[in-house]
N, C-alpha and C positions, 0 to 999 in steps of 0.2 A: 333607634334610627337617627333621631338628632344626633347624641354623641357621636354617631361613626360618623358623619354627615360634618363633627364640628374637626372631629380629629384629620378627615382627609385635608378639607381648608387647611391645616394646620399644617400637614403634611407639605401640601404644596407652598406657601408661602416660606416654610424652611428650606423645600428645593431651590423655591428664586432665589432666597436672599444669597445662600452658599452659591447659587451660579453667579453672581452679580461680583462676589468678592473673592473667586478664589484665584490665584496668578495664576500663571499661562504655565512656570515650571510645576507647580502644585498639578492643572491639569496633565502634564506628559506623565506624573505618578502616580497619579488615579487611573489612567490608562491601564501602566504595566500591572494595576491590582486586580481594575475590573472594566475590561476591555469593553464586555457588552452594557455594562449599564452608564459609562462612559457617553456613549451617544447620547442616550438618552438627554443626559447633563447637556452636548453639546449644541441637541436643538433647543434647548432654554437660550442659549449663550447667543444662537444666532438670531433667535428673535429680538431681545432686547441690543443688540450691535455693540455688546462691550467689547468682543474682539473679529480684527480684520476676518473680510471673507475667506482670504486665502492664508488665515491661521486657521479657522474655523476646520478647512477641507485637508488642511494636510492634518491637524490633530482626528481626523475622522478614517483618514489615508491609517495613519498609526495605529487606529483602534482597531481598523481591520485586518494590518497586517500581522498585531499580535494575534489575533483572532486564527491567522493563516489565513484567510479570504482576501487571495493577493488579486484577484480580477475587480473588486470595488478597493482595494489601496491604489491599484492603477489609475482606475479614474478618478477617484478624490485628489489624488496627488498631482494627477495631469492638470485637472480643474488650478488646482494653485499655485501651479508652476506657470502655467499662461496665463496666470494675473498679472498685471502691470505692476501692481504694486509692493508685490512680493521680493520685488529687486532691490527696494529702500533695507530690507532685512535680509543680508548676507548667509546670517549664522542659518534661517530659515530656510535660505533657498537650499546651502546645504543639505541640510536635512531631507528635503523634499529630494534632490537627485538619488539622495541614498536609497531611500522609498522604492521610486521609482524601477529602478539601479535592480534593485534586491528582487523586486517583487515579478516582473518583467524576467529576469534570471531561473528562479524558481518556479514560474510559471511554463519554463521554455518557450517564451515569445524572443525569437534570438533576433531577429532584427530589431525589434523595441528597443531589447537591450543592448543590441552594440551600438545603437544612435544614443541611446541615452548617456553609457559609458562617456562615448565620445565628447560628448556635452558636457558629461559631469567632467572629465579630466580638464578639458576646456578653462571650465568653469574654477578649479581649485586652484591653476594656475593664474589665472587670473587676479582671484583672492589670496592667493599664496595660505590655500587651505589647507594644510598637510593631511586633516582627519578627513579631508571628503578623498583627496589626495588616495589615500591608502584604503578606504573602503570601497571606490574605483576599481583600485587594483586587485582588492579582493575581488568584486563582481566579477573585473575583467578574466579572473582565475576561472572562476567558475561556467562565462560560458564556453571557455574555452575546454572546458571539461563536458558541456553539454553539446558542444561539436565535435567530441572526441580526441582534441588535443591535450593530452596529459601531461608534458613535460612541462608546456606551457602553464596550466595550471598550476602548476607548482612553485613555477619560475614568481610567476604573480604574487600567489598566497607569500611567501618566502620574502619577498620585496617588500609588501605591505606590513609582515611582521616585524624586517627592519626596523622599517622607518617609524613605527612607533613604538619600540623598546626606546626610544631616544626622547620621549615626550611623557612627561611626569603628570601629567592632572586626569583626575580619576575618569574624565570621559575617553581620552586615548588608551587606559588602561581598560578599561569595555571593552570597547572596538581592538586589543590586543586581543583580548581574551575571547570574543568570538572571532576572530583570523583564527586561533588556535582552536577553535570547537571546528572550523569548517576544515583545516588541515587534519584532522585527526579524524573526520570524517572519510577525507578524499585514502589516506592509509587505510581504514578498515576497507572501504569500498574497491582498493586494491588487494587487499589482503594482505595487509601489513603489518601486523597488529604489534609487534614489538617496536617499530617505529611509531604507532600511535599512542600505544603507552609510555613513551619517552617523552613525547608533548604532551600528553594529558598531566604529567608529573610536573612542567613546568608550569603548567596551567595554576595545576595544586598550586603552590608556590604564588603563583600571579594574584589567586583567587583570596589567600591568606592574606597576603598583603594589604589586600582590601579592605579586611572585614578592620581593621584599627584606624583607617580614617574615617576622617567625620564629614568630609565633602562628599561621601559614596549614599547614592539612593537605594536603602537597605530590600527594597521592593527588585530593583533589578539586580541586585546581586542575588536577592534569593534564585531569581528567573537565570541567572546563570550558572551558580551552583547545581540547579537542578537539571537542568542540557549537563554539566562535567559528570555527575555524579551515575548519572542513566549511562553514559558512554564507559565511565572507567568501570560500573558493576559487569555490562558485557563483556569487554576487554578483561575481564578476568581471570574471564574462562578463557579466552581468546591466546592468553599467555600463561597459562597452566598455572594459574592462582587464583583457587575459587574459594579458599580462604578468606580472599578480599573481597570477592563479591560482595558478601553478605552485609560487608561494613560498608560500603559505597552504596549497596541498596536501601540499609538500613538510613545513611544518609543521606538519600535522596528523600527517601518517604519523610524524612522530617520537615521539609523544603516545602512553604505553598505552594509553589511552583506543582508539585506532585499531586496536587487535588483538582489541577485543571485538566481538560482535554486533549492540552498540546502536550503536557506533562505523562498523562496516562501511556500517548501514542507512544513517546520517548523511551518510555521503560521496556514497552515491549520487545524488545531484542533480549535484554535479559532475562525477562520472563519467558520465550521460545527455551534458552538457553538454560535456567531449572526448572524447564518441565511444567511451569504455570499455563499452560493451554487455555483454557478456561478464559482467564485471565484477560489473556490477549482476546479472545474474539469478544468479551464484554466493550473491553477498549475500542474497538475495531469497528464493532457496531455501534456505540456509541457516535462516533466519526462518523460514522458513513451517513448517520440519522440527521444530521445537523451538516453536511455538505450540501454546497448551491451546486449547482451544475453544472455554471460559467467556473468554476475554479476544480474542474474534476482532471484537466489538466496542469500537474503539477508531479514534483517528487515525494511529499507527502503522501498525497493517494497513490500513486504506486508504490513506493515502500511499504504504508502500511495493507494493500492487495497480496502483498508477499509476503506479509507476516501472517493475513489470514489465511492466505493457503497454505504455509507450511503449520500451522495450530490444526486446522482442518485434517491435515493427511495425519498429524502424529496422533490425533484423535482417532482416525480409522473412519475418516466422513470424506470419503475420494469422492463425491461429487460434488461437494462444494468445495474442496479443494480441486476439483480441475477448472468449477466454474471460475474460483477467484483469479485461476493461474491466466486462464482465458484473458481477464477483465482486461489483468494486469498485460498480457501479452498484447492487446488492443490499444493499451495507453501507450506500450511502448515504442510499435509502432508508429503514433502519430506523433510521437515526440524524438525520434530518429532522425537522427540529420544524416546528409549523402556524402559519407568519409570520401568517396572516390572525387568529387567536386571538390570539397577542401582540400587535399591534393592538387591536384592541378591548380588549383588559385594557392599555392605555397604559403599559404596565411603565415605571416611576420606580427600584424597586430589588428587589434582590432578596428582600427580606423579602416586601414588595406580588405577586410573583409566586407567594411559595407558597401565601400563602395565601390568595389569591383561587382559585388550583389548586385547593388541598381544599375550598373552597367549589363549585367547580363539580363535584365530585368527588359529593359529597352532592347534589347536584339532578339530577346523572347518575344515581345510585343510587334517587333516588326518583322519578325519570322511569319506572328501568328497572322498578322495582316496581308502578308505575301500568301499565305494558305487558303485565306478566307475568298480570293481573289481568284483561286485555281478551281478552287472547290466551287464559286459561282460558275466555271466554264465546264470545268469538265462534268457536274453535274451526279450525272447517276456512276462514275464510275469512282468517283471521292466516295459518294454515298456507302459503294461496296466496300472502298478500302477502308473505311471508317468502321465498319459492322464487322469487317473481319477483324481489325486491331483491336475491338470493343469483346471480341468471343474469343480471341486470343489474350487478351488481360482479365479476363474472366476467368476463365479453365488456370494460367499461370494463380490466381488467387486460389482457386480452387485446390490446388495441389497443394501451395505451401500451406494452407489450413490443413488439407490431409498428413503430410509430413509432420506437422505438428499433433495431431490429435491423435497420429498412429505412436510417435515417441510418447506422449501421455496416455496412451493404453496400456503400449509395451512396459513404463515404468510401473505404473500401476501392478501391471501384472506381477513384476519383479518385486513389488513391497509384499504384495501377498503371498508370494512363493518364499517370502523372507521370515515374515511374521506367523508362518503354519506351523512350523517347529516348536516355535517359543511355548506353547503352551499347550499342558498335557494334564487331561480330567481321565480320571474310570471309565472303562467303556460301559456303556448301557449297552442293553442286550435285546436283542426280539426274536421272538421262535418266528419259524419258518410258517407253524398251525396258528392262522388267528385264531381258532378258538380254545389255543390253551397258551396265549399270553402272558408273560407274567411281569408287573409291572418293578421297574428298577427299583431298588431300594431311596428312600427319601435321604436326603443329603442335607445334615446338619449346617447349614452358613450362618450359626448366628451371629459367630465371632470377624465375618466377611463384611468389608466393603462398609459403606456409609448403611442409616437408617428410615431412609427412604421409601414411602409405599405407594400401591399403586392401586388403582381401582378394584382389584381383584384381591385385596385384600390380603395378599403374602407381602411378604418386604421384599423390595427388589434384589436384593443380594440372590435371597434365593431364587427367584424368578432368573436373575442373570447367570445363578451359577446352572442352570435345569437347562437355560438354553446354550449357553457355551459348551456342554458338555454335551447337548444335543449336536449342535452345528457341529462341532469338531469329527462326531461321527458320523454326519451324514456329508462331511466334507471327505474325512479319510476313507469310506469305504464307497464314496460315489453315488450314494442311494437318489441321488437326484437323477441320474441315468434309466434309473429302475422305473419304469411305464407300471409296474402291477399294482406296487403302494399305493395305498389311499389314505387317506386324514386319518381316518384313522391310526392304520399302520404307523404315521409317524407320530400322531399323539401318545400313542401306547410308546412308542420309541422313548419319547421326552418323560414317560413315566405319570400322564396327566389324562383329565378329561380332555373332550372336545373343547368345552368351553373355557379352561382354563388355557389350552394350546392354543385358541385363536389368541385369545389376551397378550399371552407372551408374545406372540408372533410378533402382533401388535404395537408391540409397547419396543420389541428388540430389532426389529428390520424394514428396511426402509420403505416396502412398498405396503405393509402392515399386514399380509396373507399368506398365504402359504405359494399360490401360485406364483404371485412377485421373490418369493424368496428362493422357489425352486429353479424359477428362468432365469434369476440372476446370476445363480449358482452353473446351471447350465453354457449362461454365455459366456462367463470366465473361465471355464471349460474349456470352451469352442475358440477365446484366445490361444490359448495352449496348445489345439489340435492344429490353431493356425500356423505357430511357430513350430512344431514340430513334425509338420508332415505337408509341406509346402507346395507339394505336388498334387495331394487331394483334392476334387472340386468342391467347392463349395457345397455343394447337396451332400455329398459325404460326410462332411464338418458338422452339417445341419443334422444327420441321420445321427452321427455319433454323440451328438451333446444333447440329445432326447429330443429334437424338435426337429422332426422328420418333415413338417411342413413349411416349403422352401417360401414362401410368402410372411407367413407369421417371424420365422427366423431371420428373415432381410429387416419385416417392420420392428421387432424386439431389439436387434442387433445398433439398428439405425438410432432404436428413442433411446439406449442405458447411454452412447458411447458418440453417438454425433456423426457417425461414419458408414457409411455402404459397409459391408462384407468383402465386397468385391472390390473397393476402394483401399480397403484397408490390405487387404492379400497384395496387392499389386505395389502402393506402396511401402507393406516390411518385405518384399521380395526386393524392389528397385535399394531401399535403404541395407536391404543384407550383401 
C-alpha cells in the first residue's frame, strides 16, 4: 500500500513538472495524439497560470473538436474569442475564428456561422491573413451547401484551393489538403465519383510531398493520411477499381489515425462497400455510446445513422434499420433549411444572408406583436383559429410520417420479395396423419458457417441450417395461414423436439416463439394482400392473413410497423 501510495506522488509530480515545461506548439500535438487526455493536462496548466486564459479555452475549444464535440469547441472558443486579450495574439485569434467557423458549420447552427464567417473574413483582411482568408472561404463553401446552394459551394471550395496552391509552408499545405478532403466529399455526396477521384489523386501527390519535410507535425499528417485513405478505399469501388481498395484500406489501417473513433466512423463507408457489416455497427455503436446530446445535431451523426441503417437492412434486421432510418430522417428534418426563402432573398454572399435574416427577424417580431394585440381583442375567436391551425399542423404531421412509414414498409416488403428467391434448402416434409410422422432426415453442416454454440448444445450452423430450411417452407407453402397446426406440427416440420424447437425459435427470430414468428409472418402477408387487392376491407385483409380478429390485427399491425391498417391502405392508395 505505501509503494502504490509512493508511486502515485510520483506520478503526479511527473504530471506538474511536464505541464509546467511543455510549449504551447508541443501542447497543439499532444492534442492531435490524444485529445482526451489532453484536458486533463490542461486543467494542471490553468491552475498554476503558465498560460493565458484564452490560450487555455481555445486549446480546449481544439481538443474537442478533434474529439468532434463541436457544441463545447463552440463554447470554449467563444470563451477566447471575447477575451480582451486575445487581440495582442493575431496568429491565435486566427485560429480561434477557424474553430469557431468549422464547428458552428458542421453543427448546422447557420446563423452562428454566417456571423462568424463574416467576422472571420473581416478579420483576415484586416491581418492580411490569407490561411484564415481561405479556411473562411472554405466554411463559407460549406454552409452554403447546408442551405442548399451547390454551385456556390464549389465556387468557394475552388477559390480557397487557389489561393493556397500559391503558399509554400507546411501549414497552408494542411489547410490545402483538407479544402481537398472536403471537395472530394461534396463530389461523392453528389455522386461524382470520378471527379473525386481525380482530387483525391492530387491529394496523393500533396500528401507525399509532405511526408520529406521536416517542418511537417508527423501526428497530423498521420490524421490526414487517414481521412484520404478511408475516402479513396470507398471511391474504389465507386470507380470500378476495387483492386485498389484493398491497398488504400490496407493503408489506412496502418495510420494511428485508424485506432481512434473518428478514424473507425471514417472507414465505414468501405466497409458497407466489402460487405463488413458487422464492422460498421461495432463502429457505430461505439459513437453512439460516448455521444453528448448537445452535439447529436451534426453531419457526423447523421451519416453515421445511415450507415447503420444500411448494415442493419443488409443484415436482414428491418427494424433496427427502419428505426436508425427514422433517427436519421428526424435529424434531417431539424437540420433543413427553407430553399423556397433562399430564393427569394437571391443570396449573393454570405454577409447578404445575414442580414437580410435579422431584417426578416424584426418584421417577424413585429408581425408577432400586431397578433398578440388582435388576439387580446377578439379573444375567443383567435382562441379558435389558433386550435384549428394547431389540429390542422397536426393531421399535416401526421400524414407526412404516414407517407414515410408506408414507403418504408412498401420497401421493406420489396427487399423481402427480393431476397426469397436467393436461397433454396431440401424441402422437409410432414404427413397430413400426426400420428404417423416422420421426422426429416438430419442435415450434416459441419463443414457450414463459423463454430459457434448455443445453449442447447448443437452448433449454431446446424441450428441455423434446420431453421432456414424450416422458415423457407413454412414461408413457401403458407403454413402460417393454416389455423389446424400446432407446435407440435411445426416442430415435427423442423425435424426436432419441442424443446429443441422453442430454442431455435429463440435463438433465430426476433419475437423468440413461435406466436411472434407466426403473426409476423402473417402481417407481411397482409402487406401483400394490401398491395394487391386494394379494394378489399380491411376485415378481409385481416380474415386472410389468419387473424380473423379485427382488433388484435389493427393492435399487431400498429406495434411491428408504426402504422394504422387503415392509415397505411389509404395512404398506398393516395401514393399509387
Amino acid at each position: 500500500m505505501k509503494r502504490f501510495a509512493i508511486l502515485v506522488l510520483y506520478n503526479l509530480l511527473a504530471f506538474s513538472i511536464y505541464a509546467g515545461v511543455i510549449p504551447f506548439q508541443g501542447l497543439r500535438e499532444r492534442i492531435a495524439r490524444d485529445p482526451e487526455g489532453s484536458l486533463l493536462l490542461l486543467d494542471s496548466l490553468e491552475e498554476k497560470g503558465t498560460i493565458p486564459q484564452y490560450g487555455i479555452d481555445y486549446l480546449r475549444a481544439l481538443s474537442y473538436r478533434t474529439q468532434s464535440r463541436y457544441y463545447m469547441c463552440m463554447h470554449y472558443a467563444t470563451h477566447a474569442l471575447n477575451n480582451p486579450e486575445i487581440q495582442r495574439d493575431s496568429v491565435l485569434t486566427s485560429y480561434t475564428y477557424m474553430l469557431l467557423a468549422e464547428s458552428s458549420v458542421v453543427s448546422f447552427q447557420i446563423a452562428e456561422a454566417a456571423d462568424m464567417i463574416t467576422k472571420g473574413k473581416e478579420y483576415a483582411e484586416k491581418a492580411n491573413d490569407q490561411l484564415l482568408r481561405a479556411n473562411m472561404l472554405q466554411m463559407e463553401g460549406g454552409l452554403y451547401r447546408n442551405m442548399g446552394v451547390l454551385n456556390k459551394s464549389y465556387e468557394c471550395l475552388q477559390e480557397a484551393v487557389s489561393l493556397l496552391s500559391d503558399i509554400s509552408n507546411a501549414e497552408a499545405k494542411f489547410l490545402l489538403s483538407h479544402c481537398m478532403g472536403y471537395l472530394m466529399g461534396y463530389y461523392i455526396s453528389d455522386r461524382r465519383p470520378q471527379k473525386a477521384w481525380e482530387v483525391g489523386l492530387q491529394r496523393e501527390r500533396l500528401l507525399r510531398s509532405l511526408e520529406s519535410r521536416t517542418d511537417v507535425d508527423v501526428h497530423v499528417l498521420d490524421r490526414h493520411k487517414g481521412f484520404f485513405y478511408s475516402k479513396m478505399a470507398y471511391l474504389s469501388y465507386q470507380v470500378k477499381k476495387p483492386q485498389m481498395a484493398k491497398k488504400y484500406a490496407d493503408m489506412f489501417y496502418s495510420t494511428v489515425f485508424s485506432t481512434t473513433s473518428m478514424g473507425q466512423l471514417e472507414i465505414n463507408d468501405f466497409l458497407l462497400e466489402s460487405g463488413d457489416y458487422h464492422s460498421v455497427l461495432v463502429h457505430s455503436k461505439a459513437y453512439f455510446s460516448e455521444l453528448d446530446a448537445s452535439d447529436s445535431l451534426n453531419v457526423i451523426y447523421l451519416r453515421t445513422l445511415y450507415q447503420s441503417g444500411k448494415a442493419y437492412s443488409a443484415l436482414g434486421k428491418y427494424s433496427d434499420a427502419y428505426n436508425a432510418m427514422m433517427q436519421a430522417y428526424d435529424i434531417r428534418n431539424k437540420m433543413r433549411v427553407n430553399m423556397e426563402r433562399n430564393q427569394i432573398f437571391d443570396l449573393t454572399d454570405v454577409t447578404d444572408a445575414v442580414s437580410r435574416e435579422y431584417e426578416l427577424e424584426k418584421a417577424a417580431y413585429r408581425v408577432q406583436m400586431q397578433h398578440r394585440i388582435i388576439i387580446g381583442l377578439v379573444g375567443i375567436m383567435a382562441f379558435l383559429l389558433l386550435l384549428f391551425g394547431g389540429l390542422w399542423r397536426a393531421l399535416s404531421v401526421i400524414k407526412r410520417k404516414n407517407r414515410k412509414m408506408t414507403e418504408l414498409i412498401l420497401e421493406l416488403d420489396d427487399q423481402r420479395n427480393k431476397l426469397m428467391p436467393k436461397y433454396s434448402f431440401p424441402q422437409l416434409e410432414m404427413t397430413a396423419d400426426a400420428g404417423e410422422k416422420k421426422l426429416p432426415q438430419e442435415v450434416d453442416t459441419a463443414a457450414e458457417g463459423d463454430t459457434d454454440t448455443d445453449t442447447s448444445g448443437a452448433t449454431v450452423p446446424e441450428n441455423e441450417s434446420l431453421f432456414l430450411k424450416f422458415d423457407q417452407q413454412v414461408k413457401e407453402q403458407k403454413l402460417y395461414l393454416d389455423y389446424q397446426l400446432t407446435r407440435d406440427d411445426y416442430a415435427h416440420l423442423m425435424g426436432v423436439d419441442r424443446n429443441r424447437f422453442a430454442s431455435i425459435l429463440k435463438l433465430f427470430t426476433a419475437g423468440g416463439n413461435l406466436s411472434c414468428y407466426l403473426n409476423d409472418l402473417r402481417l407481411e402477408y397482409s402487406v401483400s394482400l394490401f398491395r394487391n387487392h386494394p379494394d378489399w376491407p380491411i376485415s378481409r385483409v385481416a380474415t386472410e392473413s389468419a387473424l380473423p380478429s379485427l382488433s388484435t390485427f389493427y393492435r399487431l399491425f400498429k406495434d411491428k410497423y408504426g402504422i394504422s391498417p387503415n392509415s397505411f391502405r389509404k395512404t398506398f392508395l393516395k401514393k399509387k
